[in-house]
C-alpha positions in Angstrom: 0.4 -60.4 -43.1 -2.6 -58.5 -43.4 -2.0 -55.0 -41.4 -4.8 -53.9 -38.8 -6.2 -50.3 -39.9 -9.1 -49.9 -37.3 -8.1 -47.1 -35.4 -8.5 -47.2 -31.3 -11.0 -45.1 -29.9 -9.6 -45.6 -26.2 -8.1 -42.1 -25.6 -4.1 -42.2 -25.1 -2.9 -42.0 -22.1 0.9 -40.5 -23.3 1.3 -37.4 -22.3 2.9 -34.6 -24.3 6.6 -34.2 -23.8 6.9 -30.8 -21.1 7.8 -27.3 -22.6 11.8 -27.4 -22.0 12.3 -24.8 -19.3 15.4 -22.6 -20.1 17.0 -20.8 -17.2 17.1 -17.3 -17.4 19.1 -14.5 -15.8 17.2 -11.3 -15.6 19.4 -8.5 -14.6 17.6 -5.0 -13.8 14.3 -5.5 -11.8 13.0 -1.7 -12.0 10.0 -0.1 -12.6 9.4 -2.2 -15.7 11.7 -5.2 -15.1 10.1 -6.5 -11.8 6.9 -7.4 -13.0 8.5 -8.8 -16.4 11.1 -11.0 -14.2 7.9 -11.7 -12.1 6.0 -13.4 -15.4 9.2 -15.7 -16.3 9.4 -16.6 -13.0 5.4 -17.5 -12.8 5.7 -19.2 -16.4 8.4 -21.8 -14.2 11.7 -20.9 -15.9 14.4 -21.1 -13.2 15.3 -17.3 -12.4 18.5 -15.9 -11.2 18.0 -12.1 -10.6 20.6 -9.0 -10.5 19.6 -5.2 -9.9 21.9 -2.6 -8.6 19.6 -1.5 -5.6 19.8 -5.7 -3.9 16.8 -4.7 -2.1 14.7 -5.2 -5.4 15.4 -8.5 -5.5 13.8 -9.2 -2.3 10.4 -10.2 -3.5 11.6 -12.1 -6.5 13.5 -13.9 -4.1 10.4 -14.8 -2.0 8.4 -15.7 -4.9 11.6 -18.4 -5.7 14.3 -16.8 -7.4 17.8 -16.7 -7.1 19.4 -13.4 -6.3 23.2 -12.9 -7.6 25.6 -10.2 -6.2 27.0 -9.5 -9.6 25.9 -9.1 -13.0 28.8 -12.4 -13.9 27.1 -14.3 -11.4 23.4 -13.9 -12.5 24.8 -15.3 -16.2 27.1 -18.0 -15.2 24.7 -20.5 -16.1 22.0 -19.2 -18.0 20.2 -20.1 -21.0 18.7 -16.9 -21.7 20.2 -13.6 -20.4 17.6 -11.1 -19.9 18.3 -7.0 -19.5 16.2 -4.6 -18.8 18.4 -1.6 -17.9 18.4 2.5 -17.7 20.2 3.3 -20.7 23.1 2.9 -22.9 25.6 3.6 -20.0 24.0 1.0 -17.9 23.8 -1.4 -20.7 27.7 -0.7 -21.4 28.6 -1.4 -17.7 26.6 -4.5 -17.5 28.0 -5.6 -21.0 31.5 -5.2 -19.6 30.7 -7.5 -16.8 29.1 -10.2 -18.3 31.2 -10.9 -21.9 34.0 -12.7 -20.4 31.6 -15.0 -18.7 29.7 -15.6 -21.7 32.7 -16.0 -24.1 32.7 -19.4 -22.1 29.5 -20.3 -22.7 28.1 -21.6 -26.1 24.2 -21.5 -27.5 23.2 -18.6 -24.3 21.2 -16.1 -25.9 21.3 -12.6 -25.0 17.5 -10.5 -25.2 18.8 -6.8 -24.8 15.1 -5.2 -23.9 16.3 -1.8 -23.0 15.5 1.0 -24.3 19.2 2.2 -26.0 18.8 3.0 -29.6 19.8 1.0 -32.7 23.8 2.1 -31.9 24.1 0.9 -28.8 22.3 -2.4 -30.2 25.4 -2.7 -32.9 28.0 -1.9 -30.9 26.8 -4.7 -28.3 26.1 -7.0 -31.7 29.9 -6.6 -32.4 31.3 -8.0 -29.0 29.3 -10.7 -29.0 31.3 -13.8 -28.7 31.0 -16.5 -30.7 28.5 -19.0 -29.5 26.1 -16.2 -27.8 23.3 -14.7 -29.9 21.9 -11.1 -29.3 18.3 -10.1 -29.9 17.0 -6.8 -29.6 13.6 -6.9 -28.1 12.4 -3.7 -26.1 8.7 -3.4 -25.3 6.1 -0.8 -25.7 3.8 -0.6 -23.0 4.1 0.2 -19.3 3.8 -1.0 -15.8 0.6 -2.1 -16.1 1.0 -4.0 -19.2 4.1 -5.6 -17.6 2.5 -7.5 -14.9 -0.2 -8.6 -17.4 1.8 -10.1 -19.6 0.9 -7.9 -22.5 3.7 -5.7 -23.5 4.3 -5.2 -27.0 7.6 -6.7 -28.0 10.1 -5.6 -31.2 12.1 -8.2 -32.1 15.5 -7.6 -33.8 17.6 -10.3 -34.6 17.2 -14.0 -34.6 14.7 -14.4 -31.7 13.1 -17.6 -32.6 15.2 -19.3 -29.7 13.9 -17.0 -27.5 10.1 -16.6 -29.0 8.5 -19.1 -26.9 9.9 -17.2 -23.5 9.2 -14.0 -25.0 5.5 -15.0 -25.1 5.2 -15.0 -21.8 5.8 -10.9 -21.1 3.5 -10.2 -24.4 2.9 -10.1 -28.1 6.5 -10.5 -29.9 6.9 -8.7 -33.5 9.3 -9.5 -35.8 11.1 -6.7 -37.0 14.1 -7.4 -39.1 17.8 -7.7 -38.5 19.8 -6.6 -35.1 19.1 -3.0 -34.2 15.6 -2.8 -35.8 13.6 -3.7 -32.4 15.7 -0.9 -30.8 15.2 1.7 -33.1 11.3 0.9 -33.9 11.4 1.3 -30.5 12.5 5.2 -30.7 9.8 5.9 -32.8 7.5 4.5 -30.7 8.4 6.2 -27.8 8.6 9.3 -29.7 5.0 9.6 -30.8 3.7 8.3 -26.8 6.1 11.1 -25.4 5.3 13.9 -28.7 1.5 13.2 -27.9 1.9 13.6 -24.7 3.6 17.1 -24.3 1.1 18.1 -26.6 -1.9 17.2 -24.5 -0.1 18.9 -22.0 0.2 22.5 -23.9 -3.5 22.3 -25.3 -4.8 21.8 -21.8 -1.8 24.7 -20.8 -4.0 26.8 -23.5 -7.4 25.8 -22.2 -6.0 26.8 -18.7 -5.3 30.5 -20.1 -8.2 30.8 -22.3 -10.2 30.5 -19.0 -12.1 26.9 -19.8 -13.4 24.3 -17.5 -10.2 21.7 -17.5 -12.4 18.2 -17.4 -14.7 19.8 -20.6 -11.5 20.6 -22.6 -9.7 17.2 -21.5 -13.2 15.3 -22.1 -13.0 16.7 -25.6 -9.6 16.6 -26.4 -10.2 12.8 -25.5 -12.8 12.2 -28.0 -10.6 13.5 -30.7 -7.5 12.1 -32.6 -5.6 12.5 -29.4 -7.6 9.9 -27.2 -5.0 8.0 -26.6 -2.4 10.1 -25.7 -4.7 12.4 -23.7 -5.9 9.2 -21.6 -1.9 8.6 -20.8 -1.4 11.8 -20.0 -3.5 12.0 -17.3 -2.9 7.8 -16.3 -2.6 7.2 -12.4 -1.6 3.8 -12.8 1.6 3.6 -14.5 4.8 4.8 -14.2 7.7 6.0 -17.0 9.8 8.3 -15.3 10.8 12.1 -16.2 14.9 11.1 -16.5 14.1 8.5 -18.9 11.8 10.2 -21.0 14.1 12.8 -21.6 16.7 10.3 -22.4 14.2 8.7 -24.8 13.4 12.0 -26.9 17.5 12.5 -27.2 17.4 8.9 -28.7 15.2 10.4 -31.3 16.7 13.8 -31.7 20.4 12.9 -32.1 19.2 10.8 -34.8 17.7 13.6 -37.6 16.4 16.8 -37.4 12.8 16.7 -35.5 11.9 20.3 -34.5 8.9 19.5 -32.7 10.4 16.8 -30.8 13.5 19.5 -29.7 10.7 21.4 -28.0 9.3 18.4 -26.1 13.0 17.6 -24.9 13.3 20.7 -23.0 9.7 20.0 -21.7 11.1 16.5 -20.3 14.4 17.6 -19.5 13.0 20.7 -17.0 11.2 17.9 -15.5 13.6 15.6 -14.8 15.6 18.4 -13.5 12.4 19.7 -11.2 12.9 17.5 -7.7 9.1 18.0 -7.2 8.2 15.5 -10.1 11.8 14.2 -11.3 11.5 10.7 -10.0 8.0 10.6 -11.1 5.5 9.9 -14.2 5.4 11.6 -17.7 1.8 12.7 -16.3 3.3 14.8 -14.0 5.1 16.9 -16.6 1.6 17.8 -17.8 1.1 19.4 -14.6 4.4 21.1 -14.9 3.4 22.5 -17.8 0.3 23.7 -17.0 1.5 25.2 -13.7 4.7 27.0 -15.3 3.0 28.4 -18.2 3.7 32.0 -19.4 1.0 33.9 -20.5 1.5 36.3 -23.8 2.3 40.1 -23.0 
């Protein structure tokens, strides 16, 4: 039989099989993880939320999430388990609610977006049960880029499960085994912080050498330091005093950084001011500025 090779120029009517919706648990909805939970839940993943403070949850909620009363609960029946938490201690208290619910799971993968350090990363990697796999993936950017969708994301780990979701909150980068998203991470957050405390002491000097402050932070911005001058001085974001301190400890319990030592205390007085403790790294430049101490 002779086969028919003319090719239909009527336009099919099939319709591509729908992106497989995974449902996630995000668990920590603060400054940063709100608006991240807020893009999975927009990209129509079903969500199942956690945070410490319930009230958080409230608009998640509205928007058509599922609020759990436990960390266990949010995971019970997740695909994907989401946190974006404080630190290692947070991340250690969470962990120690949710691995017995997830050693009875099998194929759940677990995207550890905090910012922790490569240690706390390993240690988690070693609980891990059988059937779960970790990814560390924390993001660079802040609030703003959060509800845009366009964080920059360091993958550790086997994320290619989890790519596709990932896309959603920003730009993922692969960058190598377990541990390697966490601690790229460090140094990441090490340069935004360094650059920042350093804006803040060249406009401390420009304050004592008696010059106009927008000339010197109009020039400063022009230079090599544009970037970090223009996030010194952002209005719009928000990375909090407490955890920028516990950022630059990341990075100085790690090796010898004699610069960054200096910045810690800068962070570390501001996270212990109350007038600007709860608030943005831009408002330890004003710290600075205002608690300067002139030269005999």
């Amino acid at each position: 039989m002779e086969r028919n090779t003319e090719q239909s120029t009527e336009p099919s009517t099939e319709q591509p099989a729908p992106t497989p919706r995974q449902r996630v648990a995000f668990l920590g909805l603060g400054h940063m993880g709100a608006p991240m939970a807020g893009r999975v839940l927009a990209a129509g993943h079903p969500l199942t939320v956690w945070n410490r403070t319930a009230a958080k949850a409230e608009p998640l909620v509205a928007a058509g999430a599922r609020a759990a009363s436990t960390p266990a609960e949010a995971v019970r029946d997740a695909d994907v388990v989401l946190t974006m938490l404080a630190g290692p201690d947070a991340l250690r208290h969470v962990a120690d609610e949710i691995l017995p619910v997830l050693r009875e799971c099998d194929g759940v993968h677990w995207v550890e977006m905090s910012t922790v350090g490569p240690d706390a990363v390993r240690a988690l990697g070693e609980r891990m049960p059988d059937g779960v796999t970790l990814v560390d993936a924390p993001v660079a950017g802040s609030t703003d880029k959060a509800a845009a969708g366009r964080l920059g994301i360091l993958a550790g780990g086997d994320a290619t499960a989890v790519e596709p979701l990932l896309a959603h909150l920003g730009t993922v980068t692969r960058t190598g085994p377990l541990g390697s998203g966490a601690a790229l991470k460090v140094v990441v957050n090490t340069a935004v912080l360094g650059g920042v405390a350093l804006v803040a002491e060249s406009m401390a000097l420009a304050d004592a050498l008696g010059l106009d402050a927008e000339v010197a932070r109009g020039v400063l911005a022009q230079g090599p330091l544009g970037g970090a001058v223009a996030r010194a001085f952002a209005t719009d974001v928000h990375f909090g005093n407490g955890l920028a301190a516990k950022d630059v400890a990341l990075a100085t319990s790690t090796t010898w950084l004699p610069a960054m030592e200096a910045v810690l205390g800068h962070y570390e007085a501001a996270a212990a001011d109350p007038d600007v403790a709860d608030e943005d790294i831009a408002a330890a430049v004003t710290r600075i500025r205002r608690t300067r101490e002139p030269r005999a």
